[in-house]
Each structure stands twice: as structure tokens, then as C-alpha cells.
N, C-alpha and C positions, 0 to 999 in steps of 0.2 A: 436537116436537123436544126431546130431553133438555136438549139445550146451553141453550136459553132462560135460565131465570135465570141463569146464568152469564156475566158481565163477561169473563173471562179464564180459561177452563177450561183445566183439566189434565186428562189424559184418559189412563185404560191399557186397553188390551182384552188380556183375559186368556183364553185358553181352560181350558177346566177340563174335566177326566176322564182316566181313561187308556185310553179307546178311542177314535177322533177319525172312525169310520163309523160309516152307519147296515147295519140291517139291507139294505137294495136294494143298498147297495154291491157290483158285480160283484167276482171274484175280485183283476182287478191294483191297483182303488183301494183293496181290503183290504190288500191286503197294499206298496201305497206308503205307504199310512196307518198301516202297525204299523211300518214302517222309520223312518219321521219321529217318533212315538211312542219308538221305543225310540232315535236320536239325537240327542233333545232331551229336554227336561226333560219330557215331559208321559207317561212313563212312569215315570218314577221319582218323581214329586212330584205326578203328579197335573194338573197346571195346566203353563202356557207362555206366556210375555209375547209378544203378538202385534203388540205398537204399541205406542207412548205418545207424546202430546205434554203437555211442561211450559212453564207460562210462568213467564218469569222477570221478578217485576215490580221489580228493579231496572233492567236493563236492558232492559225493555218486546220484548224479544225472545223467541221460543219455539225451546225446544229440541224434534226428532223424532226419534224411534227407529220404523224399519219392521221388518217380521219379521224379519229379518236378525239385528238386535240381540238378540229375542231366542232366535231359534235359536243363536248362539253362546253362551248362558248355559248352564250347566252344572247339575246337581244341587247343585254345592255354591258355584254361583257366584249362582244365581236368586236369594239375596237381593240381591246386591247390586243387579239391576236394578229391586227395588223401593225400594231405598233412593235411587237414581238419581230414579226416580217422586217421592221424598216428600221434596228436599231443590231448594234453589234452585241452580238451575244456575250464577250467577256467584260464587258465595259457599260450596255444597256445605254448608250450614248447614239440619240440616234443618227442616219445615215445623212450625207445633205441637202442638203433644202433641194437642190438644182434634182436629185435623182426622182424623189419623190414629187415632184411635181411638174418633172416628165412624163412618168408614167400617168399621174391624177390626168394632165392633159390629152395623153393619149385615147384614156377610158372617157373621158368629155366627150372624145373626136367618135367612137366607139357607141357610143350613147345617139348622139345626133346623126347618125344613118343609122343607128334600128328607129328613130324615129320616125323617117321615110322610110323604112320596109315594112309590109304585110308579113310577116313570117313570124314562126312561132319557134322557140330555140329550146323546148323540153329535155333539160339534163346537159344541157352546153354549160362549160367552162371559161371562164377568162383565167386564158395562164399568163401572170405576170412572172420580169425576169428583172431582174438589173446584176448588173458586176459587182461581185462582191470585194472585187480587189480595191489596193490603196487607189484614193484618189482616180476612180473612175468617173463617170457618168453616163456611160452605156445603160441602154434601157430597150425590152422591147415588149409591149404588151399582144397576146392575142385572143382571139374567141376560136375555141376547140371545142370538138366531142360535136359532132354534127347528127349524130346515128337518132336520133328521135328529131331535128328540125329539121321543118316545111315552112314552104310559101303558100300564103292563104290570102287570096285575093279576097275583097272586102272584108276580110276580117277582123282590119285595124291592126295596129301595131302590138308587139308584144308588150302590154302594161308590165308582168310580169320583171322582164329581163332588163327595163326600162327603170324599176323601181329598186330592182339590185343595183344596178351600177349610178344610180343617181346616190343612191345610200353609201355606197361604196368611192364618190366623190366628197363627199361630205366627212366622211374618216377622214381620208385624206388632208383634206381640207383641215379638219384638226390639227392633226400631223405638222402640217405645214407651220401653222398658226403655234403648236408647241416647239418648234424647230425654232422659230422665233423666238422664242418667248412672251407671248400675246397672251396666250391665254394658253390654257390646259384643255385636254377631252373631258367632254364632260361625262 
């Protein structure tokens, strides 16, 4: 179980790609899957917040967001539901610098080997995690939901899965940069 070292996890599952079949998908899941694709974020960005749960360790309660939340996120809204992700729910103060930009390096590390692989990750996950207790910095990022990717010799690398999680560095990347005080999302 991922969750193990974790006291109090915070957790996002992300889908990442902008095709969400596999090849076996008959005709009508093709094509409910490029409808949902194209009205939600995971055709224009790449990625789509599928979940999250935050804890808030002032008031020892946790915040959830189901798919819903992030099907209503937009192209030009989806950072905010990562900044929702990375900030304490009773205070909206976000989380620190050092957490968020473990995990942003992780998904870098994450990024540059799907770029050496031929494989195609249709309807794969990145679940990120960090501790939501005081004064942590545990962090662990993964890629899940394997049941539709394959390896496709010459087929080149997944554009797709490659263009979520570059999108999804560049949030961060925000993040960071608002953590500071440099500058704001734009």
C-alpha cells in the first residue's frame, strides 16, 4: 500500500494523456472517450484531476474533491485545482516550497523516461501523495492504472502522456514561483 508511510496523506489522481482508450475500445467507448476528452481539461492540457483528498492538519479534518470537481475545471481553471491540492484547506496558505517541489521533480524524473519509452499509457494515472501532517516533507509520486498501456516498438513515445506532465510541471512551476512570491498563476 502506497499510503503506508504516511500519517496523514494528501492524495491527487491525475489522469494524464490526451487519449483516455485503449486500442480494444469498441466504437461508442471511443468515441464517449474523445467527448469527455475534449470537455474537460484532458484534451487540451494533457492531464485531468480525477480525485483528491487534502488533510488539514489544523483542523484535523480532510478535505475531498470526486471527479466532478475535476471535470468542472477548465483549461484555464486546472491550476487552480492544483493549487487547491497544495494549500491548507482552513487557512488557503499554501504547503512548502521544499514539498511541492519534490514532488514537481519527481514528475520531471517521470517525464524523462516516458521519453525513452515507446509505450502508450491510455487512461494511466499519476497519483501524487505528500504528508499532510505539521512540518513534513515526505512525498511520493506514482504512474497507475496500467489496464489499457502497451509497448509499441517504433511507435515513438507517448506525445500524449508527455504533454500532461510537462503541463503539469509548469503548474507547479507556478506554484513554486507563488510560494515565493515572484509572481502569481497566471
Amino acid at each position: 500500500n502506497l499510503l503506508t508511510p504516511f500519517t496523514h496523506p494528501c492524495i491527487a489522481d491525475v489522469k494524464i494523456g490526451t487519449r483516455l482508450y485503449g486500442d480494444e475500445a469498441d466504437e461508442d467507448k471511443r468515441k464517449r472517450m474523445e467527448e469527455q476528452a475534449r470537455t474537460t481539461t484532458s484534451f487540451d492540457t494533457g492531464m485531468r484531476i480525477c480525485g483528491m483528498k487534502i488533510h488539514d492538519p489544523l483542523t484535523g479534518e480532510d478535505l475531498v474533491h470526486d471527479k466532478t470537481f475535476g471535470r468542472s475545471l477548465t483549461p484555464t481553471t486546472l491550476h487552480l485545482g492544483f493549487l487547491e491540492f497544495f494549500q491548507i484547506p482552513s487557512t488557503k496558505q499554501l504547503i512548502p516550497r521544499t514539498t511541492i517541489t519534490q514532488i514537481r521533480d519527481r514528475i520531471t524524473r517521470l517525464c524523462d523516461i516516458l521519453k525513452t519509452h515507446e509505450c502508450r499509457l491510455y487512461a494511466s494515472s499519476v497519483l501524487l501523495i505528500y504528508e499532510g501532517g505539521v512540518d513534513s516533507t515526505r512525498v511520493d509520486v506514482r504512474l497507475i492504472d496500467f489496464a489499457h498501456a502497451q509497448l509499441e516498438d517504433g511507435a515513438g513515445v507517448d506525445e500524449g502522456a508527455i504533454f500532461g506532465l510537462n503541463n503539469m510541471i509548469g503548474i507547479l512551476d507556478g506554484l513554486v514561483d507563488e510560494r515565493e512570491g515572484t509572481k502569481g498563476l497566471n
